[in-house]
C-alpha positions in Angstrom: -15.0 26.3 16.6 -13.1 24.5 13.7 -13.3 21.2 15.6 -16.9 21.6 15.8 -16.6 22.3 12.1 -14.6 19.1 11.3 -16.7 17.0 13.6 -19.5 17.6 11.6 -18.1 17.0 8.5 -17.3 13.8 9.6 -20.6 12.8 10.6 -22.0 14.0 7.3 -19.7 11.5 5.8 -20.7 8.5 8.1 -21.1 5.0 7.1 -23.5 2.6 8.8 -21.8 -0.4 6.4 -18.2 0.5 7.1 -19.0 0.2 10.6 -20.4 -3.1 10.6 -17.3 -4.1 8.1 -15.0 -2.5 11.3 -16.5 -4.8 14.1 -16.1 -7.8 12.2 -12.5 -7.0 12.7 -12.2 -6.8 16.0 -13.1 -2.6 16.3 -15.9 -1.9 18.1 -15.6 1.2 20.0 -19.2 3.5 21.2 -18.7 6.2 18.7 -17.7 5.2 15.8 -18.5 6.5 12.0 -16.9 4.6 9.4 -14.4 6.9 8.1 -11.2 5.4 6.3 -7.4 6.1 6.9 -7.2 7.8 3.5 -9.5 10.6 4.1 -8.7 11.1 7.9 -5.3 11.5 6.4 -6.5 14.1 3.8 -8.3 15.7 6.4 -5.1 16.2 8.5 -3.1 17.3 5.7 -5.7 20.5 4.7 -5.7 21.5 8.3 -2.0 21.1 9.4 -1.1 20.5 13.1 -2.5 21.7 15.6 -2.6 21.2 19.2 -5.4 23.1 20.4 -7.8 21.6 17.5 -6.3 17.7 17.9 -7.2 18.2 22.4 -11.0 19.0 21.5 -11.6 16.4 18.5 -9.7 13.5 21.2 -12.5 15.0 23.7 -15.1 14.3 20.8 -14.9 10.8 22.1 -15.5 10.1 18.5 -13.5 7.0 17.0 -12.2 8.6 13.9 -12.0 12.2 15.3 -9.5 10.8 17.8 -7.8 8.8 14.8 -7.6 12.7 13.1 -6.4 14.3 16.5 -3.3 12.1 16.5 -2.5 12.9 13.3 -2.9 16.9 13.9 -1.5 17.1 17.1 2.0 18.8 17.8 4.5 16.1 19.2 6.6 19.0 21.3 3.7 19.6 22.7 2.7 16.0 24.4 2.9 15.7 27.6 3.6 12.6 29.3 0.5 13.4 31.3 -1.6 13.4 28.7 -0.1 10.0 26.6 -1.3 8.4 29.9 -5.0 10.1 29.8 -4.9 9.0 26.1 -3.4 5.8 26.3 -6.1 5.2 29.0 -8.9 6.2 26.6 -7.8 3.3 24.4 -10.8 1.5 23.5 -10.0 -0.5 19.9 -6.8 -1.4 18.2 -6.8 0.6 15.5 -7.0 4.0 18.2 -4.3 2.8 19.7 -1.8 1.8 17.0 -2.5 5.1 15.1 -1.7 6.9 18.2 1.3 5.0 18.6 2.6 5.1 14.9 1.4 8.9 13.9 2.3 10.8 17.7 3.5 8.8 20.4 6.7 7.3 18.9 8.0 11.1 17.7 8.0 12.6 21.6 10.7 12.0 23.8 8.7 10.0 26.3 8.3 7.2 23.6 10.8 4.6 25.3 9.8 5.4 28.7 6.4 4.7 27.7 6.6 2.1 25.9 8.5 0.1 29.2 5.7 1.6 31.5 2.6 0.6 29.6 3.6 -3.3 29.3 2.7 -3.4 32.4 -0.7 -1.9 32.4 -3.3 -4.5 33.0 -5.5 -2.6 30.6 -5.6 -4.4 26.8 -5.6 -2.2 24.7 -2.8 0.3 27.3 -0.7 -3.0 27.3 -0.9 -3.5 23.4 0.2 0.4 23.1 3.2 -0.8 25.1 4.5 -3.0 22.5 3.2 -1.2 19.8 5.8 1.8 20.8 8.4 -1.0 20.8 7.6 -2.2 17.0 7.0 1.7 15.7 10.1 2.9 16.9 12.2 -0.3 15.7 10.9 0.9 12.4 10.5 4.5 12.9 13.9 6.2 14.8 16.6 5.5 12.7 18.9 6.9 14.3 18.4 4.8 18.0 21.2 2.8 19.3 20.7 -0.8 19.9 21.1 -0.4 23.7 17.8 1.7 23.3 15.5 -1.6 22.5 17.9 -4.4 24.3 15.9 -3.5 27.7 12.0 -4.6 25.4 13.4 -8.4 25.2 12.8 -9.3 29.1 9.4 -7.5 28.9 8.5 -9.1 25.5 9.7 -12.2 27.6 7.4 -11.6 30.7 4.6 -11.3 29.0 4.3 -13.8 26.4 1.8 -15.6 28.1 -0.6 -12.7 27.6 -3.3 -14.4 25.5 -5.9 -11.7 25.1 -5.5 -11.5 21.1 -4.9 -7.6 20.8 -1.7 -7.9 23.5 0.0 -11.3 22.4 -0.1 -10.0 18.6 1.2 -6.8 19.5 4.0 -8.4 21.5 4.9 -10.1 18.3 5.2 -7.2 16.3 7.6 -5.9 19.0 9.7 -9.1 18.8 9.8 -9.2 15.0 10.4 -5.7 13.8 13.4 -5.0 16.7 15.2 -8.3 15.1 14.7 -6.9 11.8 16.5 -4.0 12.5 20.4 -5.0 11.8 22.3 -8.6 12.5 22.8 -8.0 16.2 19.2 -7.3 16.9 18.3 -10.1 15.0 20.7 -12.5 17.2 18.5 -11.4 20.2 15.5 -11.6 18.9 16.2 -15.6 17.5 17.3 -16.3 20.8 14.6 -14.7 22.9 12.2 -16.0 20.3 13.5 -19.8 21.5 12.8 -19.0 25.3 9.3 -18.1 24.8 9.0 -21.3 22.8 10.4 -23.0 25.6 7.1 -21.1 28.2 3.7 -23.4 27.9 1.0 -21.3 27.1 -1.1 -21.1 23.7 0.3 -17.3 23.4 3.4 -17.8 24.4 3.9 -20.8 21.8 2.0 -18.9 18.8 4.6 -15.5 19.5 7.2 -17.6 19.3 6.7 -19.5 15.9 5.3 -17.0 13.9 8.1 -14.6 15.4 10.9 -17.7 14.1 9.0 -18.3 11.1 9.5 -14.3 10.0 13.2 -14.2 11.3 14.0 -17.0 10.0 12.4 -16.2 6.5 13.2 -13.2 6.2 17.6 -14.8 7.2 17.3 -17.0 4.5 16.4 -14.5 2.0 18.7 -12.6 2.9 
């Protein structure tokens, strides 16, 4: 089986230092080999996408192996059934925001999604969330600004969220949807000001480093 194949390709490339460098930064999932973006990325592009081969590497349970399967996997072929059983198998950041940024954001569920999972109680489902907000405010072009006027209350409600993968994520969200043209921007400022005005440690921290960005990034231009 060619996942078998690639599985163990991986392994033979595993590295016990990387993997100490990963936890140090906040990833510390049970399988994990040490495997960088680069060559994941490599590995993807010599075997093309795939549905069939990204199901059985995400079933690996292997940290990079699920990295690879997003990157193989066939967007028209997601589900929204199986972004859930995915979403659920979140177990570090950097899973879940290559999920998000290589697969998720190109189906058609992606907004739907990204409203549902905010409310997830789940860190790392939440974070995808707001994740999907910040990839597609970069990614989909062509989107309307009706499509990512609905994220401000959620980015809103849960500003207080102070578990560090969720409140950095809802950052993100806030910061790349007002970089996206002068009307987004407006909305952003503002809805940066009413988090400001929430107590809470998260809530606070969004809120300036969202103004401090904005704001920068106004003056510049």
């Amino acid at each position: 089986m060619r996942a078998d194949r690639i599985i163990a390709t991986l392994k033979q490339q595993a590295d016990a230092q990387a993997v100490q460098k990963m936890a140090k930064f906040g990833v510390q999932p049970a399988l994990a080999l040490g495997i960088s973006i680069p060559t994941l990325r490599k590995l993807a592009k010599e075997h093309g996408k795939d549905q069939t081969l990204a199901l059985a590497l995400w079933d690996s349970g292997i940290h990079e192996a699920r990295i690879l399967a997003s990157m193989v996997a066939e967007p028209h072929r997601v589900s929204p059934q199986l972004m859930d059983r995915w979403a659920n198998d979140f177990d570090a950041w950097d899973v879940c925001d290559q999920v998000c940024g290589n697969l998720f954001d190109k189906t058609p569920y992606a907004y739907q999604k990204a409203a549902q999972w905010c409310h997830e109680e789940r860190e790392f489902v939440r974070r995808a969330g707001f994740v999907m907000m910040a990839e597609l405010a970069v990614h989909d072009k062509q989107a309307s600004d009706e499509a990512f006027i609905p994220f401000f209350p959620l980015i809103k409600q849960y500003a207080w969220d102070e578990r560090n993968f969720v409140k950095k994520a809802v950052n993100w969200a806030l910061r790349q949807i007002g970089k996206r043209n002068k009307h987004l921007y407006a909305i952003a400022i503002e809805c940066a000001h009413e988090i400001q005005c929430m107590d809470g440690p998260a809530a606070q921290w969004i809120a300036r480093d969202a103004l401090r960005e904005l704001l920068a990034r106004a003056d510049k231009d």
